[in-house]
C-alpha positions in Angstrom: 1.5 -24.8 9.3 -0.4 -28.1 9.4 0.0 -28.6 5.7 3.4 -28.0 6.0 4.4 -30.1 8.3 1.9 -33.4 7.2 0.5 -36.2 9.1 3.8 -37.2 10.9 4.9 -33.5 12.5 3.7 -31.4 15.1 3.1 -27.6 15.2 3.0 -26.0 19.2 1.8 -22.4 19.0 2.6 -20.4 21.9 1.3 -17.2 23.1 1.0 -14.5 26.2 -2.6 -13.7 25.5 -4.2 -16.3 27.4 -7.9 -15.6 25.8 -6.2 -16.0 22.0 -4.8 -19.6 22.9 -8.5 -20.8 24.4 -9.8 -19.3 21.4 -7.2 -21.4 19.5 -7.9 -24.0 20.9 -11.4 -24.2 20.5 -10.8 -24.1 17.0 -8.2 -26.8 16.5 -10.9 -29.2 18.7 -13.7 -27.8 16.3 -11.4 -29.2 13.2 -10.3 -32.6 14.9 -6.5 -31.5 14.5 -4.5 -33.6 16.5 -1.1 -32.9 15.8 -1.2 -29.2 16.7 -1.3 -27.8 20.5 -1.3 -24.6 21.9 -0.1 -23.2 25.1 0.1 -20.0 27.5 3.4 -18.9 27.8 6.3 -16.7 26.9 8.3 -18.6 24.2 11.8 -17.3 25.6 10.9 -18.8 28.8 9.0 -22.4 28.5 10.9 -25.3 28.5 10.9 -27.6 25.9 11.3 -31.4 26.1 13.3 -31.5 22.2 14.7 -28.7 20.1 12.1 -27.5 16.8 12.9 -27.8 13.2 11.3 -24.0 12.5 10.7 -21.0 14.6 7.6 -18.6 13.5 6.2 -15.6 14.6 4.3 -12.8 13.4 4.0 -9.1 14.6 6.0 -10.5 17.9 9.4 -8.6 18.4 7.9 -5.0 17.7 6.9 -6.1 21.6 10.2 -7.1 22.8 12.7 -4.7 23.9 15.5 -6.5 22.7 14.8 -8.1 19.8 18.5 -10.0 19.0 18.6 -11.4 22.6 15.1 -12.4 22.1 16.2 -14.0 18.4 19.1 -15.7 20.6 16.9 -17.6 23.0 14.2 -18.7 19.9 17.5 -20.0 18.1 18.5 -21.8 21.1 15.3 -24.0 20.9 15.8 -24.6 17.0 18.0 -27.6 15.8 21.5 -27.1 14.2 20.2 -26.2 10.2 17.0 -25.1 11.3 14.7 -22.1 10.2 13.8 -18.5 12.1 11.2 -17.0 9.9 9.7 -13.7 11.6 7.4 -11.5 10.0 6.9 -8.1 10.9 5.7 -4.4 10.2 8.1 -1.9 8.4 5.9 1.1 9.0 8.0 4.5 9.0 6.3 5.1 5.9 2.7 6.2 5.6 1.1 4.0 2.6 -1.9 6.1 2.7 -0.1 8.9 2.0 1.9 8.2 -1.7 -1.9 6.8 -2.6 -3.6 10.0 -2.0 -5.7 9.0 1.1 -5.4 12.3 3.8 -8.0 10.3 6.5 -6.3 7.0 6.2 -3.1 8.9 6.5 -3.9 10.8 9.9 -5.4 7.4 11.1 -2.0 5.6 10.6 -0.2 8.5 12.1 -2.7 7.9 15.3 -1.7 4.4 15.2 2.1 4.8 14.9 1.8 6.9 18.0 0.0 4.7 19.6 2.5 2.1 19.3 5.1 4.2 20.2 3.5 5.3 23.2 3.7 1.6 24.2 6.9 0.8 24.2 6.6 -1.1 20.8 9.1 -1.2 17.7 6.3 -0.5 15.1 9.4 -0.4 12.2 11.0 -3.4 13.5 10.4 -5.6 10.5 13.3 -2.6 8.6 15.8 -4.1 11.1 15.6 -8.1 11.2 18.4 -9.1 9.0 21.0 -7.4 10.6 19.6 -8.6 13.7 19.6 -12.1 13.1 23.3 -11.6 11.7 23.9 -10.2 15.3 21.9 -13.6 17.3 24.4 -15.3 14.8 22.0 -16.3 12.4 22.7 -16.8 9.0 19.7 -14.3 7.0 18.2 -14.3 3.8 19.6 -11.3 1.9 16.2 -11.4 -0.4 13.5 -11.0 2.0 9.9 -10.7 1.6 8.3 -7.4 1.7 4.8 -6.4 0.8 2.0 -3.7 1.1 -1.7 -5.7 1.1 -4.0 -3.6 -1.0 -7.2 -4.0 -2.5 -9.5 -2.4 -5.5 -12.8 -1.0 -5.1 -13.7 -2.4 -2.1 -13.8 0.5 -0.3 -16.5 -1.2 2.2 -14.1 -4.1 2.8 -11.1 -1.8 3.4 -12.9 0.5 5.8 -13.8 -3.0 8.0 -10.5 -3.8 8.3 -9.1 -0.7 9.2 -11.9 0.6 11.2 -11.2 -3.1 13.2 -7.8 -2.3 13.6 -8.3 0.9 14.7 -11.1 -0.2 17.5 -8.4 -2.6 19.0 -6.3 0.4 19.8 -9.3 2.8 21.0 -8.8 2.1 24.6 -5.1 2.8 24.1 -5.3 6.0 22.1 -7.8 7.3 24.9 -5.5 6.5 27.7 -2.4 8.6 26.5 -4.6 11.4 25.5 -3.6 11.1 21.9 -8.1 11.4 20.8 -10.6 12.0 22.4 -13.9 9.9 21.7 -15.7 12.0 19.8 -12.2 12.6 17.7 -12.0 8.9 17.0 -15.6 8.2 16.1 -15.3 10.8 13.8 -12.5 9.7 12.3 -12.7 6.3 12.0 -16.7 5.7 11.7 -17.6 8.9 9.5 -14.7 10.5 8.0 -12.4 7.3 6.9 -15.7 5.5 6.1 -16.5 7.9 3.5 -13.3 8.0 2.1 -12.5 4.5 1.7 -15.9 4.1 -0.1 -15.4 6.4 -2.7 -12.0 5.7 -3.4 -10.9 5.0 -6.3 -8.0 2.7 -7.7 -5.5 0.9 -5.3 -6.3 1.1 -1.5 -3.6 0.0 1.2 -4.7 -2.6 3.9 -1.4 -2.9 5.9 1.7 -1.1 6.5 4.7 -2.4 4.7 5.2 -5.6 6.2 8.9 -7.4 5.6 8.8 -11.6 5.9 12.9 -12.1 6.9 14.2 -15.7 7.4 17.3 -17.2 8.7 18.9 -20.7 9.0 20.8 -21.7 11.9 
C-alpha cells in the first residue's frame, strides 16, 4: 500500500488483534516507514479526524455478523468517489477435492466447521457485490477470483497448510470437532505424506473473490 500511495500519502492500518498491530509496528520502525501507522481498534468505531480515499480489508467481514451495515459504516469514512476493495474467502467448495487430494479434503472440511462453529461467514467473499449494492455502493461486476496453487512443492504446501491448520488447533479441540491425536495425525503424518508425493497442481487457498466498489 505504501507504493501505492507514494511519498505524499498515508496508509492507517487498523486492527482488533492488539499483538498483530505491535508486531506491525515493529516492522514499519524496522523499515523507517514514516507515512504508515497502525492502531488498535475496531474500524466501525474509531473516529477519524478526515474521510480516506480507499477502504481495504482482507478476510475481515467473514467476522462480522452483518456484513452490509458493516460496509455502511466503512463507506461513511471514504470520500465521495472513493474505493471499497474487500477481499475475502469463497469456500463452499472443497478445492482439494476436484484435484484428487482425500487428506487435504477432510482437513478443509475440519476447517470449514471450524469456522462455522464460530460464528464466521467462511463463503462470504460469494456474497460481496450484492452487498455493497445494498450499503449503496456502486460494485465491480468483474471481480477478482482466484484459487493459489503450486507445482511440486509438496513440502512448501504442507507448511502452509499444516500452519493454517495449527492456528485453528485450539479451536477444533474446544468444540469437540478432533481430538489431539486425530489432528496430529492428520495434519503432521497423513496430509504431510500426501502433499509430498503429489503430483501436478496442489491448492494453497480456498477460492478467494477480490470485489471492489466506488462510492
Amino acid at each position: 500500500m505504501r507504493e501505492i500511495v507514494g511519498p505524499d500519502g498515508s496508509v492507517l492500518g487498523v486492527d482488533l488483534d492488539g499483538q498483530a498491530v505491535a508486531f506491525a509496528n515493529q516492522r514499519r520502525l524496522a523499515n523507517g516507514l514514516t507515512n504508515v501507522a497502525f492502531i488498535n481498534g475496531d474500524a466501525r468505531s474509531v473516529q477519524f479526524e478526515r474521510l480516506f480515499d480507499a477502504a481495504v480489508g482482507r478476510f475481515v467481514l467473514m467476522f462480522i455478523s452483518d456484513s452490509t451495515a458493516a460496509l455502511r459504516v466503512v463507506a461513511s469514512k471514504v470520500r465521495e468517489g472513493g474505493v471499497l476493495a474487500f477481499h475475502e474467502w469463497a469456500a463452499g467448495t472443497s478445492p482439494a477435492s476436484a484435484m484428487n487430494l482425500p487428506v487435504l479434503s477432510v482437513l478443509l472440511d475440519l476447517m470449514v466447521r471450524t469456522f462455522e462453529r464460530s460464528g464466521a461467514r467462511r463463503d462470504i467473499g460469494a456474497e460481496l457485490y450484492w452487498r455493497m449494492r445494498e450499503a449503496g455502493l456502486d460494485p465491480e461486476p468483474r471481480p477478482v477470483a482466484e484459487i493459489s496453487v503450486s507445482i511440486d512443492q509438496g513440502e512448501i504446501a504442507w507448511r502452509r497448510w499444516a500452519l493454517f491448520a495449527r492456528s485453528l488447533r485450539p479451536k477444533m479441540l474446544e468444540y469437540g470437532l478432533a481430538t489431539e491425536k486425530q489432528f496430529d495425525d492428520l495434519v503432521e503424518r497423513q496430509l504431510r505424506d500426501e502433499l509430498r508425493h503429489a503430483r501436478g497442481v496442489v491448492p494453497m487457498s480456498w477460492l478467494m473473490v477480490g470485489q471492489w466498489a466506488r462510492k
